[in-house]
C-alpha positions as CSV (number, residue, x, y, z in Angstrom):
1,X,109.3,81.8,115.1
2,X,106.9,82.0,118.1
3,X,103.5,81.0,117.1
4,X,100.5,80.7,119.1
5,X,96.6,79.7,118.2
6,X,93.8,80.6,120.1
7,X,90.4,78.4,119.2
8,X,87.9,80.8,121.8
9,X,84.9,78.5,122.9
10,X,81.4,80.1,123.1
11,X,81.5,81.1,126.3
12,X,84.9,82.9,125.7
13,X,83.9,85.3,123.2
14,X,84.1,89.5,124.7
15,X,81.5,91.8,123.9
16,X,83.3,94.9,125.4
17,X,87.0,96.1,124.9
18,X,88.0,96.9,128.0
19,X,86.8,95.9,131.4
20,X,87.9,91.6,130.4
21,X,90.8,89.9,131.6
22,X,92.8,89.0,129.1
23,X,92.7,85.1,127.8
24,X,96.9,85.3,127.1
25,X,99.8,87.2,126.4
26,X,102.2,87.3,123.9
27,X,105.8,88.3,123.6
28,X,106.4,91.5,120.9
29,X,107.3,89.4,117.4
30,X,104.5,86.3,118.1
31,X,102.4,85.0,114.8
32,X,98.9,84.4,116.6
33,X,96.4,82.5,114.6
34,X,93.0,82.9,115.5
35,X,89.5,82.2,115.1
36,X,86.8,84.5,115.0
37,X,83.0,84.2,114.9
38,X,80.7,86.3,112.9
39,X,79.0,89.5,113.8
40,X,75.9,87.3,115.3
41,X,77.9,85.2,117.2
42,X,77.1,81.7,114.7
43,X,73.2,82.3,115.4
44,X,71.9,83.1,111.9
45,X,71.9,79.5,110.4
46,X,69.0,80.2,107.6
47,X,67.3,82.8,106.1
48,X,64.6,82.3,108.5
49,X,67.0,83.3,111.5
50,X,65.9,86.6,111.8
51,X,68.9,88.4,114.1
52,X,65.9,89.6,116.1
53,X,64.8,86.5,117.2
54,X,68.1,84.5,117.3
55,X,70.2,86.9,119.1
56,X,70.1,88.1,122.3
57,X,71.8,91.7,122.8
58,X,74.0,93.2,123.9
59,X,75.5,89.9,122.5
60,X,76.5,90.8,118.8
61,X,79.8,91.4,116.8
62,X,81.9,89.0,119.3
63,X,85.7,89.4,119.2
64,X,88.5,87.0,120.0
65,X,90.8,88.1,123.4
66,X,91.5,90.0,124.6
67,X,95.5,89.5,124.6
68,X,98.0,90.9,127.1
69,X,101.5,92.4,124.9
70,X,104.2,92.0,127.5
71,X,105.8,95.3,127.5
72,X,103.1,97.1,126.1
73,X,102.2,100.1,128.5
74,X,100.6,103.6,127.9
75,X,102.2,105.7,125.6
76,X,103.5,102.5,123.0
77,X,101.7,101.4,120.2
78,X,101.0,97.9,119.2
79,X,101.6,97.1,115.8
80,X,99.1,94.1,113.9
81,X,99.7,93.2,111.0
82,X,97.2,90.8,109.1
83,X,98.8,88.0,107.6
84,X,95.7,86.7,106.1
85,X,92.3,86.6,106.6
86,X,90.3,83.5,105.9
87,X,86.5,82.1,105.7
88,X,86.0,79.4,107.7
89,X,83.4,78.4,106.7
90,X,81.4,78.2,102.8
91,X,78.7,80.7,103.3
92,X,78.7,84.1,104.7
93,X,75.3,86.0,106.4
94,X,73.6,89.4,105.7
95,X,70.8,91.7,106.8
96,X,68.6,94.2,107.1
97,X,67.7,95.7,110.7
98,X,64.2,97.3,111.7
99,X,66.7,100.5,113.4
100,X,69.9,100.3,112.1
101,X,71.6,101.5,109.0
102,X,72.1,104.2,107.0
103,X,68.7,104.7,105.1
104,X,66.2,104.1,108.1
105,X,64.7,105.7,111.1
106,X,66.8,104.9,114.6
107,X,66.7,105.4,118.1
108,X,68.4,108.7,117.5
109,X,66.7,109.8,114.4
110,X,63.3,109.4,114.8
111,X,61.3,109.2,112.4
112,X,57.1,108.4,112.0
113,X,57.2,105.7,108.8
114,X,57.0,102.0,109.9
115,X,61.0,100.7,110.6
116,X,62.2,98.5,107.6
117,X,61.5,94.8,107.0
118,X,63.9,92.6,108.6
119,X,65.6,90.4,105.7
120,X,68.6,87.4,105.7
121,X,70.6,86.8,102.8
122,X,72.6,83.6,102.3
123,X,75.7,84.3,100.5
124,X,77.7,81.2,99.2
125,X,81.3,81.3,99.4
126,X,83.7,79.8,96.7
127,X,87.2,79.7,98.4
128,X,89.0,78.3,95.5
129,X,87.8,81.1,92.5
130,X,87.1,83.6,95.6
131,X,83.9,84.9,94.6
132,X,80.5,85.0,96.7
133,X,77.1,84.2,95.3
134,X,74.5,87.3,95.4
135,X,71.2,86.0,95.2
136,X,68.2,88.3,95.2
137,X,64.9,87.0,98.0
138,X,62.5,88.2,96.0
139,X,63.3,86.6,92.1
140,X,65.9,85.2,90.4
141,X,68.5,87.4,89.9
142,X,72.1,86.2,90.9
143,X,75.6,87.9,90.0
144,X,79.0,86.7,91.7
145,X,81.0,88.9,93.9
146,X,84.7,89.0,94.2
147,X,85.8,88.1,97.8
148,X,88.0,90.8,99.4
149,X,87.9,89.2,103.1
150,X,88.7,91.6,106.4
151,X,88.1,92.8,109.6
152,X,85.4,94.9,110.7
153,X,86.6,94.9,114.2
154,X,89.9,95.1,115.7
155,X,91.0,97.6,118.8
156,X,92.6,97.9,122.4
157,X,91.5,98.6,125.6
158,X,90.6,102.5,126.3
159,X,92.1,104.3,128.9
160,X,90.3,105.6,132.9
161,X,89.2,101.8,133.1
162,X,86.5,102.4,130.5
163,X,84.9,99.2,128.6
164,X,82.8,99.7,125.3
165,X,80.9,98.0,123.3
166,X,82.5,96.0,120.5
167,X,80.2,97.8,117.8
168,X,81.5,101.2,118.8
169,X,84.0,102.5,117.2
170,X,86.5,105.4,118.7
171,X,90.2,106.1,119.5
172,X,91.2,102.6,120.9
173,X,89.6,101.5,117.8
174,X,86.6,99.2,117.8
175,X,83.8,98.7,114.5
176,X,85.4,100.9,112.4
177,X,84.3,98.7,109.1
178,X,87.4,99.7,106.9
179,X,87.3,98.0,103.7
180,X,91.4,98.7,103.8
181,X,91.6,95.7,107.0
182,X,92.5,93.1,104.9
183,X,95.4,90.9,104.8
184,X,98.7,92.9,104.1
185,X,98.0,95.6,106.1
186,X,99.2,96.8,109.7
187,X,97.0,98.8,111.9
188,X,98.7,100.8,114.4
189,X,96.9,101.3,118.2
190,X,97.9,103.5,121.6
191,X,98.4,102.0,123.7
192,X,96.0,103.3,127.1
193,X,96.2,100.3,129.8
194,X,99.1,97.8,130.8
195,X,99.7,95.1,128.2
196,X,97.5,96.9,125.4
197,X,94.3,93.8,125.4
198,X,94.0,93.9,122.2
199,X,90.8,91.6,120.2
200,X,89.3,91.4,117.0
201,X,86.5,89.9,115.0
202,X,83.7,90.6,113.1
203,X,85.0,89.1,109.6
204,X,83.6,90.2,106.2
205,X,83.7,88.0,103.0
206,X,83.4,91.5,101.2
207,X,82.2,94.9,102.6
208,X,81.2,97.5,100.1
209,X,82.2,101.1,101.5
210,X,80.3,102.5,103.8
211,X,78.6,99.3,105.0
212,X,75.1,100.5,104.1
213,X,72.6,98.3,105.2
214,X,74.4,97.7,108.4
215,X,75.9,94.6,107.7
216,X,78.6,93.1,105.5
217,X,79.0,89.3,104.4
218,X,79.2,88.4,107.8
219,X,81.6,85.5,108.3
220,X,83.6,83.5,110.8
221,X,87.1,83.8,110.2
222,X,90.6,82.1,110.4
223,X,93.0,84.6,110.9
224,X,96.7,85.0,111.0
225,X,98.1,88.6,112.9
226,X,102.2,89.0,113.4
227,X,102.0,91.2,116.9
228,X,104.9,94.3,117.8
229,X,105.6,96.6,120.0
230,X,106.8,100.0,119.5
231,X,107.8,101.5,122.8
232,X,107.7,105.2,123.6
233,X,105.3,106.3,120.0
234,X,101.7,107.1,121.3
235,X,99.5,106.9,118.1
236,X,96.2,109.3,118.7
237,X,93.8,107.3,116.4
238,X,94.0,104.2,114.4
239,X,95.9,104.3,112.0
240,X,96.6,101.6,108.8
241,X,99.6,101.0,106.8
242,X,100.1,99.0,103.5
243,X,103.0,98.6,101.3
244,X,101.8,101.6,99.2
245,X,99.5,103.9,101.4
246,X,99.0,105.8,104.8
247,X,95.8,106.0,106.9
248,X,94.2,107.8,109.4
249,X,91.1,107.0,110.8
250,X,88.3,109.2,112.6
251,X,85.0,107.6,114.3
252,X,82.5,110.6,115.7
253,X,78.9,111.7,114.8
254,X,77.9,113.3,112.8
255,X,79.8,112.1,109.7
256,X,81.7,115.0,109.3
257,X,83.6,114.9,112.6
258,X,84.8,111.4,111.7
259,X,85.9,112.8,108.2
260,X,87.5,115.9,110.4
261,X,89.2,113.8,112.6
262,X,90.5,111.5,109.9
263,X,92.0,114.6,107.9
264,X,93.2,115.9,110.6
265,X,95.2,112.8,111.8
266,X,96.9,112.6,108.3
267,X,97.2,116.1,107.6
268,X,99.9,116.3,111.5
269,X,100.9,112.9,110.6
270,X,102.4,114.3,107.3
271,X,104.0,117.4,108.8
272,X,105.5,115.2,111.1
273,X,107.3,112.8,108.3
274,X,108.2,115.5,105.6
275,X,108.9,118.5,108.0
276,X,106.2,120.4,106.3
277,X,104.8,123.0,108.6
278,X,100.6,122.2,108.7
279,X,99.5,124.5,105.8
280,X,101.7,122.9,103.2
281,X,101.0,119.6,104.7
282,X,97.2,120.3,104.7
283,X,97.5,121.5,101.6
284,X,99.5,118.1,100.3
285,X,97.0,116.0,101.8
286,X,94.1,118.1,100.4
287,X,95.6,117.4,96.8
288,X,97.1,114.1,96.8
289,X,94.5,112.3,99.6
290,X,91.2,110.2,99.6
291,X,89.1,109.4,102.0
292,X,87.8,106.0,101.7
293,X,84.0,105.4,104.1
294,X,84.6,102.9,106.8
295,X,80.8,103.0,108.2
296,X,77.7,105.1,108.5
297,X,75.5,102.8,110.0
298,X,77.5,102.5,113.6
299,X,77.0,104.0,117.5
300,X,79.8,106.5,116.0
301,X,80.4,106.6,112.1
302,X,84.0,105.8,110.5
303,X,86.3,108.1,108.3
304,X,89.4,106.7,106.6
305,X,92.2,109.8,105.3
306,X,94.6,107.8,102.8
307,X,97.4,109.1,101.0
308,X,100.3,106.9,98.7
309,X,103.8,107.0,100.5
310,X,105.2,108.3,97.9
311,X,103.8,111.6,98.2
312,X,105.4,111.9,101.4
313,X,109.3,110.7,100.6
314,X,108.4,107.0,100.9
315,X,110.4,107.2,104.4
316,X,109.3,104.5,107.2
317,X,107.1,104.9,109.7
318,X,107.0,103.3,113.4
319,X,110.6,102.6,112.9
320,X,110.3,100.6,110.1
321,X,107.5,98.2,111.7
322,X,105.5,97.3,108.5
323,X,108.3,96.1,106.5
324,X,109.6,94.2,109.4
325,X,106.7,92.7,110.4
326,X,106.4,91.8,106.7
327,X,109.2,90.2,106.7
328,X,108.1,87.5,109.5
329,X,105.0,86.7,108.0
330,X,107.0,85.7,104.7
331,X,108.5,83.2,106.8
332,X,105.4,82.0,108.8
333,X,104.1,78.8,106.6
334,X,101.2,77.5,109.3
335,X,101.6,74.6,111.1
């Protein structure tokens, strides 16, 4: 087994997905543990670290890479699948923004009531029962959470020598803020530039769907991703596989693009795997789907289209890659 570990130092961290050398490559079949920072790249220490003050943009939701896939070239898709996802540390960070969110004025919607208080909340972490500590800032109210760690942010480089921001999300992937990123799953990506580059980051002790507020449990992570390569099989959009479920995913503005797109996706992906022309597949997917919120708060929101395999025959998919790549973190133990 070919395992590699990647500790980034400050300094190391990308802000962009595309336009950044990469900081390694990997062979198709590598385990790659890695660490991630959180969202505000380790600068909210207290709830007196307002993100305003503390962080400096463009300098938010840092991700770890990127990483060169020898062999990976455009029209392939990389397959990652998340061994496990980890806190690394006891407490996780969340807040409220002035602009940004889903129930405040922005930038793009303007609007003339004064922007919301900015507001930190400390969430304490309990590894071992796996639950995180809500605790209200103004009284006493507490409840415990149950931890469902994953990734907010994972994605390749775009294609035509584009870089974007890390907090927009599109078809080489990016903030999509899935709640279905956690550990067991494997998140297909095209493939659009020699060797893939592929990073991720922004960790989540929980996420509730939608990511309201604009910000999860924000955590730094320890993280475990098995890496292939499937030659020759573009993939349009992200898309998510678990042992039970396809996904699609869709990242536009307004929300119903993203929800379009997503549906969409499924809805050819299906006709594809069942030989269903696209009205019985449509109509399939428009019986047996769901369509979990990934976020509405973004640059671009996030749709997820979900349907259970079993629907669809139960057949594989990328040649088989999930259950393979299952099979190689079964025998991956750390080090």
């Amino acid at each position: 087994m070919n395992i590699v570990s990647y500790r980034p130092s400050p300094e190391e961290y990308s802000y962009t997905f595309g336009g950044r050398a990469a900081v390694g490559k990997l062979r198709p079949g590598t385990i790659l543990e890695v660490f991630t920072e959180d969202c505000f790249a380790g600068r909210v220490r207290s709830v007196d670290d307002l993100p305003s003050q503390v962080c400096e943009f463009p300098y938010l939701n840092p991700v770890t890479g990127p990483f060169h896939v020898e062999g990976a070239e455009p029209g392939d898709t990389l397959a990652l699948h998340f061994v496990s996802i980890t806190p690394a540390r006891d407490h996780a960070w969340s807040s409220t923004f002035p602009l940004f969110g889903a129930l405040t004025g922005t930038h793009t919607t303007a609007t003339l009531q004064p922007p919301l208080e900015e507001r930190v909340w400390r969430y304490d972490l309990d590894l071992d029962r796996r639950v995180a500590r809500y605790q209200a800032r103004n009284g006493d109210f507490t409840v415990d959470l149950p931890m469902d760690p994953m990734h907010g942010t994972v994605g390749v480089a775009p294609a035509a020598g584009e870089a974007r921001m890390t907090i927009t999300p599109d078809a080489h992937g990016g903030n999509m803020d899935t709640t279905e990123l956690r550990a067991g799953v494997t998140v297909y990506l095209g493939v659009n530039v020699e060797g893939g580059l592929f990073a991720v980051g922004d960790g989540h002790a929980r996420q509730g769907e939608g990511e309201v507020c604009g910000t999860a449990l924000e955590c730094a992570m320890n993280t475990v991703v098995a890496v292939e390569l499937i030659k020759g099989v573009p993939t349009p959009w992200p898309r998510l596989e678990d042992d039970d479920h396809l996904m699609s995913t869709g990242s536009a503005r307004p929300l119903e693009d993203a929800y379009r797109i997503s549906q969409h996706d499924l809805v050819t992906w299906a006709s594809e795997l069942t030989g269903l022309d696209t009205l019985d597949a449509y109509q399939l997917v428009s019986q047996a789907g769901q369509a979990p919120v990934g976020n509405v708060c973004d640059t671009n929101y996030t749709m997820v289209a979900k349907i259970a395999k079993r629907y669809l025959g139960g057949g594989d998919v990328y040649e088989g890659a999930h259950a393979r790549l299952r099979r190689l973190a079964a025998g991956y133990t750390g080090r």
